[in-house]
C-alpha positions in Angstrom: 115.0 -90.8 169.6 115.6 -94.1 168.8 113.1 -97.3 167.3 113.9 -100.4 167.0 113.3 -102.3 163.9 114.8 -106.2 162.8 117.4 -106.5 165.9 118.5 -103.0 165.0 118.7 -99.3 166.5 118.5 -96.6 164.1 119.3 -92.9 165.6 117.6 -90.5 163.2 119.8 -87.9 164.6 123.2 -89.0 162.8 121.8 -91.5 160.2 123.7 -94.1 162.3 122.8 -98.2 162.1 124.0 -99.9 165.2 123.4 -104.0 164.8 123.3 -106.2 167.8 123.5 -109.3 164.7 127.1 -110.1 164.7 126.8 -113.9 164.2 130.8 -115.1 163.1 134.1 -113.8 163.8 136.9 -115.5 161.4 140.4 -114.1 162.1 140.0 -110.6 161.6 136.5 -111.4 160.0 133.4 -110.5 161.6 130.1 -111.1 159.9 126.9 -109.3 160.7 123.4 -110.1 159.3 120.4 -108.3 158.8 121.9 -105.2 157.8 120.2 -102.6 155.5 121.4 -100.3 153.2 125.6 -100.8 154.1 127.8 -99.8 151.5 131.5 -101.1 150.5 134.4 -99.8 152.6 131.8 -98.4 155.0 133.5 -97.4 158.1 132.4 -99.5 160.9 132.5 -99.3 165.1 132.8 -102.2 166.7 131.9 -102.4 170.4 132.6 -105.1 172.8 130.7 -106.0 175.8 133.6 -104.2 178.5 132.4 -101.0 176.4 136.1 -101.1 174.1 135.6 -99.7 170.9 137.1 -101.3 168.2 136.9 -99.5 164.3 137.1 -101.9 160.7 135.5 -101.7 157.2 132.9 -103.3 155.0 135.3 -106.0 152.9 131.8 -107.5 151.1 128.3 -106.6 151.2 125.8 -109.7 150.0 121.6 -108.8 150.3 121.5 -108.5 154.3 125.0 -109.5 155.0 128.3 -107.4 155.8 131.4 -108.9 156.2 133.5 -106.6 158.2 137.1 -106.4 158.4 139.0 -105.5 161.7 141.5 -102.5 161.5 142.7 -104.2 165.6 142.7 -108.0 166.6 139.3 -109.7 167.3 140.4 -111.4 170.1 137.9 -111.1 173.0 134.9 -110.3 170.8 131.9 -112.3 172.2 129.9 -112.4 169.2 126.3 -112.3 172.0 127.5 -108.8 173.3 129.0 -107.2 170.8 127.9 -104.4 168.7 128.5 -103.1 165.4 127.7 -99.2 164.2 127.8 -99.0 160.5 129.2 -95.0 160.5 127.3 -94.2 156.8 131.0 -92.8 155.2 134.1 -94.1 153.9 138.1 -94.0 155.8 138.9 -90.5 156.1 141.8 -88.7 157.9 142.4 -85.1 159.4 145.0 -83.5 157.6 147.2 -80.2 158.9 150.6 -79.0 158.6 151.4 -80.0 162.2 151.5 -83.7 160.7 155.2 -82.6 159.3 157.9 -84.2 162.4 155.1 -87.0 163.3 155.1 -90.6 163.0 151.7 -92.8 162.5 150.7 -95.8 162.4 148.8 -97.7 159.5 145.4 -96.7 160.6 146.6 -92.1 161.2 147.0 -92.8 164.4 149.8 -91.0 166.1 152.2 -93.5 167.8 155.1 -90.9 168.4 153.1 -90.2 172.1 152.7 -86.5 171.2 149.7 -84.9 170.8 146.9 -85.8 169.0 146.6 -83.7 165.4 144.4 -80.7 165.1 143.3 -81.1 161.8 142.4 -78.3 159.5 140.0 -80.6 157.5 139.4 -84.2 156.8 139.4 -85.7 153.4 138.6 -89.6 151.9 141.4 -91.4 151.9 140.6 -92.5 148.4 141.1 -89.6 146.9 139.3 -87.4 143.9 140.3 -88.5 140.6 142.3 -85.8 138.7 141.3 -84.5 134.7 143.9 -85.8 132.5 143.4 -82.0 130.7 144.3 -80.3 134.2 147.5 -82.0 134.7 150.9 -80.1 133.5 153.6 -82.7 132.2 156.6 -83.0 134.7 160.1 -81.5 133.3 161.7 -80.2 136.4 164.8 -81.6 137.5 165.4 -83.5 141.2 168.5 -83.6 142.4 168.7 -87.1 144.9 172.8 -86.5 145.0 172.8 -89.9 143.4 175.1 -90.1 140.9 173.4 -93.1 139.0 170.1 -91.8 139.3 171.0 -88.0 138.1 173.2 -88.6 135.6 171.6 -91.4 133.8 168.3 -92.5 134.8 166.9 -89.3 135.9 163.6 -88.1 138.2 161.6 -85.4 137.3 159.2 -83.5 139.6 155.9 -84.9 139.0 156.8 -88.5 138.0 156.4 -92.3 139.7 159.7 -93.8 139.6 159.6 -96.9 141.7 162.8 -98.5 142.7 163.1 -102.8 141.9 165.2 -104.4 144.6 165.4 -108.0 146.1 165.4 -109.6 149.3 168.5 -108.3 151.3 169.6 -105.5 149.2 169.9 -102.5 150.8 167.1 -100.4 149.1 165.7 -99.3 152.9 169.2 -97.0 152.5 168.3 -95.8 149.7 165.6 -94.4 150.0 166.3 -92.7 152.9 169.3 -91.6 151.2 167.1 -89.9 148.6 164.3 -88.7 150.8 166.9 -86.6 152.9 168.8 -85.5 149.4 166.2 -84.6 146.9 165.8 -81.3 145.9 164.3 -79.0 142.8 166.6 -77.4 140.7 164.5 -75.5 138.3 164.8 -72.1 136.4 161.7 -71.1 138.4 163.1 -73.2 142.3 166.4 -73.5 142.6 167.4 -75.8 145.7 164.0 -76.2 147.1 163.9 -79.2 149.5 161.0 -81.4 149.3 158.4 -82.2 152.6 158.6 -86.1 152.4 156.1 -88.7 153.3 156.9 -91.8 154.0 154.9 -95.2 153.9 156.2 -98.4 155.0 154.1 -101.7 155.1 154.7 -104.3 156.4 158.3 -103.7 157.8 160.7 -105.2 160.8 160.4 -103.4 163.8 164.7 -102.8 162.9 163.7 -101.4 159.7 161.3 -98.8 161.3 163.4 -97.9 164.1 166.1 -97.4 161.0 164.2 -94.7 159.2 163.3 -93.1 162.3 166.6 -92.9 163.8 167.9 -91.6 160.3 165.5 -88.7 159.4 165.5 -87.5 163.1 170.0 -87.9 163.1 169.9 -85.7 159.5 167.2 -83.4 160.7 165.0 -84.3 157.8 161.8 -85.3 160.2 161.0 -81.8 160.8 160.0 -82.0 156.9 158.5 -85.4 156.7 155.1 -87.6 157.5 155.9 -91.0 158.4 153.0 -93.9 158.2 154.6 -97.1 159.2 153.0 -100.3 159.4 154.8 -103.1 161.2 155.1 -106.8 160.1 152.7 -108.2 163.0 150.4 -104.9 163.3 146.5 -105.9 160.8 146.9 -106.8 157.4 144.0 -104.5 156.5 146.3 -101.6 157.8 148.6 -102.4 154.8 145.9 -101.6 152.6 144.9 -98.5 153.6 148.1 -96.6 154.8 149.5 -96.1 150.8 146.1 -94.4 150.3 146.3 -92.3 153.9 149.9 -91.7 153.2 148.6 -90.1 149.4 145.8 -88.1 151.1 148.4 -86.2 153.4 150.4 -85.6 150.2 147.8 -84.0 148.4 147.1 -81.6 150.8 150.7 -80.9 151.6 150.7 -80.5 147.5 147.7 -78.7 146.1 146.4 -77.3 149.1 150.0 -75.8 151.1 151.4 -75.5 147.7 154.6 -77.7 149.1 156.7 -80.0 146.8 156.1 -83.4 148.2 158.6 -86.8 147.5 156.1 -89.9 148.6 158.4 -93.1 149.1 156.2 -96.2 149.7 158.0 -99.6 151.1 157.5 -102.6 150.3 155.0 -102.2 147.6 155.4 -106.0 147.8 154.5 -107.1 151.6 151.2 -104.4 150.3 150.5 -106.6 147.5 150.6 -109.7 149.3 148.1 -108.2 152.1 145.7 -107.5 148.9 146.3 -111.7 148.1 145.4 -112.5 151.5 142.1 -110.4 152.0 141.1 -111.6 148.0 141.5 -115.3 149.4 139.8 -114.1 152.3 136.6 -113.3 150.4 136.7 -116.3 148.1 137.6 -114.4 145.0 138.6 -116.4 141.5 142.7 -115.5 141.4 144.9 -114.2 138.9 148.3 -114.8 138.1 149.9 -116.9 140.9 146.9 -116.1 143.2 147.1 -112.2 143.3 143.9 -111.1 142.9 142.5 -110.2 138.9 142.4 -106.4 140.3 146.2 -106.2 140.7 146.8 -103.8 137.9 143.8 -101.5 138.4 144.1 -101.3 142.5 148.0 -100.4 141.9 147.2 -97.7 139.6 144.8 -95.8 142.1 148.1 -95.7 143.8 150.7 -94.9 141.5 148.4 -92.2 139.1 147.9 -90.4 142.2 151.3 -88.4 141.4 151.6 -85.3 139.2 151.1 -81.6 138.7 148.1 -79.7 138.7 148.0 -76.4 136.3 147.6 -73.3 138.4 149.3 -75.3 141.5 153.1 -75.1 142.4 152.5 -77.9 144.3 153.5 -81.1 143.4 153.5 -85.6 144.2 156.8 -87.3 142.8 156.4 -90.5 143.9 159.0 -93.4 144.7 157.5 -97.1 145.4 159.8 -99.6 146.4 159.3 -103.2 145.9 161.2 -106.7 146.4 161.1 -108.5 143.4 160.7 -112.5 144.3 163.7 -114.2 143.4 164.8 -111.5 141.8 162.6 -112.3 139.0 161.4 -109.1 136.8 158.1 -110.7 135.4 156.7 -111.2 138.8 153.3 -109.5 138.4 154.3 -106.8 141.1 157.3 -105.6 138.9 155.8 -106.6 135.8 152.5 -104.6 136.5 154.6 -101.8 138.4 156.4 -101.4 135.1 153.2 -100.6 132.9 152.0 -97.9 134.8 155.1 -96.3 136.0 157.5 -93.9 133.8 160.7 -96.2 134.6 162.2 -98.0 136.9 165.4 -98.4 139.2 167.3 -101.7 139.4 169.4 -102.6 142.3 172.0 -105.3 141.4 172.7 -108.2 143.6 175.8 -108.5 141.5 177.3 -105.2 142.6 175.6 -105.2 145.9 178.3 -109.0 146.3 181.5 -106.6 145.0 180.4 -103.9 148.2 179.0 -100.8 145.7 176.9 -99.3 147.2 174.2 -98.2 146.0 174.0 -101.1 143.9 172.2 -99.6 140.8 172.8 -101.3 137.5 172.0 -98.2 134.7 171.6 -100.5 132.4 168.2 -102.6 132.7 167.1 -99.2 134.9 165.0 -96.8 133.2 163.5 -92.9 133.3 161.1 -92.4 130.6 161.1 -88.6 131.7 164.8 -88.5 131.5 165.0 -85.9 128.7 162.5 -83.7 129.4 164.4 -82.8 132.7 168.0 -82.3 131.8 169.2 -80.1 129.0 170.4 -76.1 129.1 168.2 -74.1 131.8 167.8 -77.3 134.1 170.7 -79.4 134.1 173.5 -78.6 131.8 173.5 -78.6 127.8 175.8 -81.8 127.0 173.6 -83.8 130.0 172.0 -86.2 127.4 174.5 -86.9 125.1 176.8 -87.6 128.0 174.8 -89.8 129.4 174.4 -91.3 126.2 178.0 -91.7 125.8 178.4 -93.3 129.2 175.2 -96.0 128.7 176.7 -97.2 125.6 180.4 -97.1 126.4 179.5 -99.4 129.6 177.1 -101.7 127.8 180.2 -102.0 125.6 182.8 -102.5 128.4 180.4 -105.1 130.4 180.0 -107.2 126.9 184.0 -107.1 126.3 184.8 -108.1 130.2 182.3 -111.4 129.5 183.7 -111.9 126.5 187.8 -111.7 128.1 186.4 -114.4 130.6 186.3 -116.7 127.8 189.1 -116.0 125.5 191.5 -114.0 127.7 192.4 -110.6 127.4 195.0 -110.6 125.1 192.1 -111.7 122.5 190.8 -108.2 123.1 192.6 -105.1 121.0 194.0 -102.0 122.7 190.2 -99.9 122.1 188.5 -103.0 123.5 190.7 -103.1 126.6 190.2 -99.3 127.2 186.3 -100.2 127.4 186.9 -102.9 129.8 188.8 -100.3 131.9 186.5 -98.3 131.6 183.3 -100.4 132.7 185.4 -101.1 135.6 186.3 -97.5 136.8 182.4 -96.4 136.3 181.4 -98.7 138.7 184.0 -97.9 141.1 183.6 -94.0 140.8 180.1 -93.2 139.1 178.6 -95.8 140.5 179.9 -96.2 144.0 179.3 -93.1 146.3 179.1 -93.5 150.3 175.8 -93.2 152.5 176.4 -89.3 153.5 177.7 -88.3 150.3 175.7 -86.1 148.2 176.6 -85.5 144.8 175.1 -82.2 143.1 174.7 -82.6 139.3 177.9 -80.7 138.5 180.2 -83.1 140.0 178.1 -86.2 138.6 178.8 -84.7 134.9 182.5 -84.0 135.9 183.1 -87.4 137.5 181.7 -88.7 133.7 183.7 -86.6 131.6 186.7 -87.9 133.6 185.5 -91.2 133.3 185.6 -91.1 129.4 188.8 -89.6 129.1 189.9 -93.2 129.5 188.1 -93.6 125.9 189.8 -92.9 122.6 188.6 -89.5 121.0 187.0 -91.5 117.8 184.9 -94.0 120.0 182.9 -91.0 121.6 180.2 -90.3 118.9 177.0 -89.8 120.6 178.4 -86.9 122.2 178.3 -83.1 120.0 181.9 -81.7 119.0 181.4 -78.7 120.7 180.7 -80.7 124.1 183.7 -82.8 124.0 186.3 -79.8 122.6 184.5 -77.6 126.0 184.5 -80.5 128.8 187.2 -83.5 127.5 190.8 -82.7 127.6 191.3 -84.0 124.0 193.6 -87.2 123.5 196.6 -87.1 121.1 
């Protein structure tokens, strides 16, 4: 049965409130007036005069006006015909296992032209905040078979570690790289691949054909979700597939009891999309126009990794973000870095001398580092190896500055071992090719070797027992 009442037709059957009131479209803006009772981030069903149906979501409610952002381009609404149905709920998505091999697009729709998912249930995209008490602190080691990364800056199971890169370096390769690597090593899994999902926002169409291409050529779709938002597909589409891309993960985690690696990119072009829509509703901005928000709408992203007690499941979660010029205390990178345990730092610098991947260990960071190596996960000299190797190149990379200036001769025999030795890590620790996947052993081997180029007496961080059991001692 359905009454009318103010230009509006409520059907008592499903709650639903259809408005015949839409009086503006601006961009991908529609407002409609008169409304009662809409709620924020209400799901909303647009349809036109040809009968297309068209869905978007409540940006700003203001007494009996809605402001309604398009998830699809407004061209060809005609504002005297159309029709909006407020849907009384919140973005949700059906979630199943058959999701693994599929790609979406930034609203969970299949664009892969296979079949439309079956889901087993549907959950809010936005997710059910999780007890501090009921979380179990991450200490299992991942294996990427990146030398840099397992050796010295470490990722547990459990933690955020977002990767800082800039314009043009090649951080795309990466992290496929390390979404078609990663793996548990724990006393309780030993080897156990993760299921990946993967979110990309506001990427080239080259970059998307990129991943695809790559986890179907390595067989490492058949384990993976991929949302991908292109550069000219909505803005608002940016916003929400991080969240959708979360929501499959926690299923795939806490309900299939899967290990799950998240990798978002580019946590930046998502950040910028959260600019445009603040500007878009007139808000007061924040530090160089991002909206005051920033911090707390990145952190409903970023705290949505972890463990659960009780579950073997598990989110370890890698953003990736540009940094603007390179510059650190951007507020993407410089918020990123508050909430996250660490960071990765790609180097333009090696990236120009062809080392790939260009990770400088130096300004990078794990805070989790050391509650994932030792004996029974990694190996027992792992920390004061790496250690040793942190300090020893900090020490060669000073000394090479300092030999532009003054020559080398001004250096002494120790100081031109260190120089040697800054060089060599980068060549051989640092530098690994595209396909090659380094298992923790050989990462500590390809150390040890490295500071054999040290004197005996310069190696102190590093127990007695460790060196007399993995260095062949100098005379």
């Amino acid at each position: 049965m359905y009454i009318c009442v103010n230009s509006y037709i409520r059907d008592y059957s499903q709650m639903l409130k259809q408005y015949k009131t839409i009086t503006e479209v601006a961009g991908p803006l529609l407002v409609v007036e008169k409304t009662v009772d809409v709620k924020y981030q209400e799901m909303v069903e647009v349809e036109l005069s040809s009968g297309e149906k068209r869905k978007g979501r409540v940006l700003e409610v203001d007494r009996d006006k809605a402001i309604v952002q398009m998830f699809e381009e407004t061209r060809g609404v005609d504002v005297s015909g159309a029709k909006a149905t407020f849907l009384g709920k919140t973005m949700d998505i059906g979630v199943s296992e058959d999701m693994l091999g599929r790609v979406f697009n930034g609203a969970g729709t299949p664009k892969d032209k296979g079949p439309d998912i079956l889901p087993e249930k549907r959950l809010d995209i936005n997710g059910n905040p999780l007890n501090p008490y009921s979380r179990s602190y991450p200490d299992d080691f991942i294996q990427t078979g990146i030398s840099a990364i397992d050796g010295l800056n470490t990722l547990v199971r459990g933690q955020k570690l977002p990767i800082f890169s800039g314009a043009g370096l090649p951080h795309s390769q990466v992290a496929a790289q390390i979404a078609r690597q990663a793996k548990v090593i724990s006393s309780a899994s030993s080897g156990e691949q993760f299921s990946v999902v993967f979110g990309a926002m506001g990427i080239t169409f080259e970059e998307a054909q990129f991943f695809i291409d790559d986890f179907k050529k390595t067989g490492a779709l058949a384990r993976s979700v991929l949302f991908i938002n292109l550069a000219n597909d909505p803005v608002i589409e940016r916003i929400t597939l991080p969240r959708l891309a979360l929501t499959t993960a926690e299923y795939l985690a806490y309900e299939k009891n899967q290990h799950v690696l998240v990798v978002l990119t580019d946590l930046t072009n998502y950040c910028e999309a959260l600019r445009e829509i603040s500007a878009s509703r007139k808000e007061i901005p924040g530090r160089r126009g991002y909206p005051g928000y920033l911090y707390t709408d990145l952190a409903t992203i970023y705290e949505r990794a972890g463990r659960i007690k009780g579950r073997s499941g598990s989110i370890t979660q890698i953003p990736i973000l540009t940094m603007p010029e390179d510059d650190k205390t951007h507020p993407i990178p410089d918020l990123t870095g508050y909430i996250t345990e660490g960071q990765i730092i790609l180097s333009r610098e090696l990236y120009r001398q062809g080392i790939y991947p260009p990770i400088d260990v130096l300004p990078s960071l794990s805070r989790l580092r050391d509650k994932g190596i030792g004996e029974g996960k990694t190996r027992e000299d792992h920390s004061g190896w790496a250690n040793q190797l942190f300090a020893s190149y900090a020490r060669g990379k000073e000394l090479r500055e300092l030999a532009v200036i003054l020559g080398e001769s001004a250096l002494s025999e120790s100081d031109q071992k260190f120089v040697q030795f800054a060089k060599e890590f980068e060549d051989q620790f640092v530098r690994q090719g595209y396909d090659e996947n380094r298992s923790i052993e050989e990462t500590l081997a390809i150390g040890w070797k490295l500071l054999s180029i040290l004197p005996r007496e310069e190696l102190k961080r590093i127990k007695d027992e460790h060196i007399n059991k993995y260095l062949n001692p100098k005379s």
